[in-house]
C-alpha positions in Angstrom: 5.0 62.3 88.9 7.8 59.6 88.6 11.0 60.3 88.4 12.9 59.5 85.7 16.5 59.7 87.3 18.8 57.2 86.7 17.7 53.3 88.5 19.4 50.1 89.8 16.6 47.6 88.9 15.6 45.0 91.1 12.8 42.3 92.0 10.9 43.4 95.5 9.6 40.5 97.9 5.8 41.2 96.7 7.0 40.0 93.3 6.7 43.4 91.8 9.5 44.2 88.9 11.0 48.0 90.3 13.6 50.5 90.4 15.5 52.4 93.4 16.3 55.7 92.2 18.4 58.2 94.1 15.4 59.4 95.8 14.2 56.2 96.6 11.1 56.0 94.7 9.4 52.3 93.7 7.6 51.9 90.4 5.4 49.3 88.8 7.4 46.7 85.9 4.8 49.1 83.4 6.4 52.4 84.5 10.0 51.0 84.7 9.7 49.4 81.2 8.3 53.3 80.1 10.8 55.2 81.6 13.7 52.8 80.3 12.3 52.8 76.7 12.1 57.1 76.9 15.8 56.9 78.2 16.9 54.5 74.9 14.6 56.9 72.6 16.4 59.8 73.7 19.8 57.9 73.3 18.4 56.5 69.8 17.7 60.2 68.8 20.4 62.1 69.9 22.8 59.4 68.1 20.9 60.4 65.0 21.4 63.8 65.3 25.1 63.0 65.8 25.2 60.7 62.8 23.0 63.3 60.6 25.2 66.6 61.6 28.7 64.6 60.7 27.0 63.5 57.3 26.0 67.0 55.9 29.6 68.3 57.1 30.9 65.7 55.1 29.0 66.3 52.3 29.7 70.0 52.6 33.4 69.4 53.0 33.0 67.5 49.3 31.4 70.5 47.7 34.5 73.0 48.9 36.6 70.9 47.6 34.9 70.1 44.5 34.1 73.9 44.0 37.7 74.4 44.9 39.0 72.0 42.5 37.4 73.3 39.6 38.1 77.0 40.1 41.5 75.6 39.9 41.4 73.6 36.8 39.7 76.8 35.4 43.1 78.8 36.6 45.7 76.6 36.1 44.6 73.8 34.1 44.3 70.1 35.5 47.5 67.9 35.5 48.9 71.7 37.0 46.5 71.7 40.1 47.8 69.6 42.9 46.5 68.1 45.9 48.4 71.4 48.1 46.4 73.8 45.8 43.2 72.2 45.9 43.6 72.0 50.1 45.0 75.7 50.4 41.6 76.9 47.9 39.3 74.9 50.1 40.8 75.7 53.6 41.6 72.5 54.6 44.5 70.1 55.4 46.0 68.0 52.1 44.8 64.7 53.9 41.2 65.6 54.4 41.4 66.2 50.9 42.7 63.1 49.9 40.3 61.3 52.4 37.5 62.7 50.3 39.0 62.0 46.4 42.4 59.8 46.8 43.2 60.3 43.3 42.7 63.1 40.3 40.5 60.7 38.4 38.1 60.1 41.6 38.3 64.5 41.4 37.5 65.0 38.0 35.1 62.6 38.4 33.1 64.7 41.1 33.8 67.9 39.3 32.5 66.4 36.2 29.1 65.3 37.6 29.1 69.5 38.4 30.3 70.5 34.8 27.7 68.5 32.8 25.3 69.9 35.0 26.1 73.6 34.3 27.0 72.9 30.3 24.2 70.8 30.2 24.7 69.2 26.7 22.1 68.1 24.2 20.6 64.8 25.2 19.7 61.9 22.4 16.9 61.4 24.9 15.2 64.3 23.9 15.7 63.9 20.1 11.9 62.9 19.6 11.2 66.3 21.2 14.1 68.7 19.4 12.9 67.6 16.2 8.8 67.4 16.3 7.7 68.5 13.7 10.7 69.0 11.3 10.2 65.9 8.3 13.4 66.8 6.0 16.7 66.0 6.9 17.7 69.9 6.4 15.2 71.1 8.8 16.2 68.7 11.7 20.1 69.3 11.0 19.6 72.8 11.1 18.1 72.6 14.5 20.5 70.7 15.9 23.5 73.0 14.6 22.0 76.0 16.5 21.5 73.1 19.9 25.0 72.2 19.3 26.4 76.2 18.9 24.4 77.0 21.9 26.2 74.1 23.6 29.4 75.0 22.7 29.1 78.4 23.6 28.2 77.3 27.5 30.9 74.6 28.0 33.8 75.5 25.5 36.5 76.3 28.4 36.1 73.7 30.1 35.8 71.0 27.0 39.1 72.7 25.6 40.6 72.3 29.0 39.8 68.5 29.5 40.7 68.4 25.7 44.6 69.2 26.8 44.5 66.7 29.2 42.5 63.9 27.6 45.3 61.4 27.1 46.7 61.6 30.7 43.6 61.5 32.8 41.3 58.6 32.6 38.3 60.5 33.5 38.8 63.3 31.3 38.8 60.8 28.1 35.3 59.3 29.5 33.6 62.5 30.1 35.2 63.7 26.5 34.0 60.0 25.0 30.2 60.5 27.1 29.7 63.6 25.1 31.1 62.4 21.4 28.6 59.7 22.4 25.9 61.9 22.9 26.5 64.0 19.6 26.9 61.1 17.5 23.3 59.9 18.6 21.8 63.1 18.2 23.4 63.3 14.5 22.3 60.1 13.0 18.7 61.0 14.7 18.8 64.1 12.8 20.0 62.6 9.6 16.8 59.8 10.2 15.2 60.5 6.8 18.4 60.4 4.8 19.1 56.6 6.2 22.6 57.8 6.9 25.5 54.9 7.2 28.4 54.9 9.8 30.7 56.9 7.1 28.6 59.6 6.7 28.3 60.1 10.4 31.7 59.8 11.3 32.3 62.4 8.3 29.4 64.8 10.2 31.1 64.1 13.4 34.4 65.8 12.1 32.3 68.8 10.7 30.3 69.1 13.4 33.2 69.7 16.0 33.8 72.2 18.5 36.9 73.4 16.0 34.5 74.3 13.3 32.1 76.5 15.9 35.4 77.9 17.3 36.9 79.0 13.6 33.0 80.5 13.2 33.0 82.1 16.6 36.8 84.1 15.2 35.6 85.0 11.9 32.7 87.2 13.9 29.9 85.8 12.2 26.6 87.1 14.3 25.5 83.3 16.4 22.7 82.8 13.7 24.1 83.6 10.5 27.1 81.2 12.1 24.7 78.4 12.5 23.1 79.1 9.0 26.8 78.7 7.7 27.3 76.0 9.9 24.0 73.9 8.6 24.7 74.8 4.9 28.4 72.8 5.7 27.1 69.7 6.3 24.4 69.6 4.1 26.8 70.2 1.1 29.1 67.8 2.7 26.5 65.1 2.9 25.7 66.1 -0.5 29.2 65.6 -1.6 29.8 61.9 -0.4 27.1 61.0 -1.6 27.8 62.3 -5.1 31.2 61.4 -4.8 30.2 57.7 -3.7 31.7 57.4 0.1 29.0 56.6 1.6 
């Protein structure tokens, strides 16, 4: 079997292309060329190993602090965690942290990517879907009062805590805006058969709000007599501006 200890190449007098390893074995130019492409293969690979083990530990080291970071903004609120707290919660140095997330928008941007996951919020995507099969405006509002309580009931710490810091933290008033976005869509979709206008939207918007679940939650309403409540709101409030000529 040829060895495949380290060589000195070198051209012999016959012409032949060889190698002198330590124990002094020749080899054809077809086995050198063989035996040097396994020896950059193995190099190739094990770099890649290297390479793939420092990527997940990076990767990891981003989840403990993102998991750490929002634990905290749970706690203490956002503008109140700082970078020491977030570093001492994770169990690592302030500057790895900052390596990873240099700034608190670039953090509640990572931790926001985690919250919308977990609160998940109705998607205007799926409007075609949540409403199949309802034709009136009643039956389609109605359906998206009880998505929207549901909603509320899930993410309402955290929206209330980005809420407190909305005006201060760039990121907090884009993930904020994303899911007034996202309602708004989902309102005028359910209000398709009425033709609704921008004012009557914007009026459904204000009546829609987590404030009016909240002041339902308090008064200890059971969750579907609140959304029955809830539905029978709007729809006289619709009724109303219409009557009264707003919209």
């Amino acid at each position: 079997m040829v060895s495949v200890a380290p060589f000195i190449p070198h051209l012999h007098v016959d012409g032949r292309f060889a190698a002198d390893y330590i124990n002094g074995t020749i080899i054809s130019r077809s086995d050198y060329f063989a035996n040097l492409a396994f020896c950059q293969f193995g190099k190739i690979m094990s770099r890649q190993y290297t390479m793939g083990k420092r990527a997940a530990s990076q990767v990891e080291t981003r989840e403990r602090i993102v998991q750490a970071t929002m634990a905290l903004h749970d706690e203490k609120g956002i503008t109140h965690t700082s970078i020491n707290d977030i570093a001492a919660r994770a169990g690592l140095g302030a500057a790895t942290v900052l390596r990873h997330f240099p700034d608190t928008n670039a953090l509640v941007t990572a931790c926001g990517q985690h919250v919308a996951a977990e609160m998940a919020p109705p998607d205007p995507e799926d409007a075609p879907e949540l409403f199949a099969g309802l034709s009136t405006a009643d039956e389609r509002l109605g359906k998206l009062v009880r998505e929207l309580h549901a909603f509320y009931e899930r993410g309402h710490v955290r929206i209330e805590i980005a809420e407190q810091d909305r005006s201060r933290v760039e990121a907090l008033d884009r993930f904020l805006t994303m899911l007034d976005d996202g309602r708004r869509a989902l309102l005028r979709a359910a209000m398709a058969p009425d033709d609704p206008d921008d004012a009557l939207i914007e009026a459904l918007m204000a009546l829609s709000s987590i404030c009016v679940w909240k002041s339902l939650r308090d008064s200890r309403f059971a969750p579907d007599v609140a959304a029955q409540f809830h539905t029978a709101i709007l729809r006289r409030a619709v009724d109303a501006l219409i009557d009264a000529g707003f919209v």
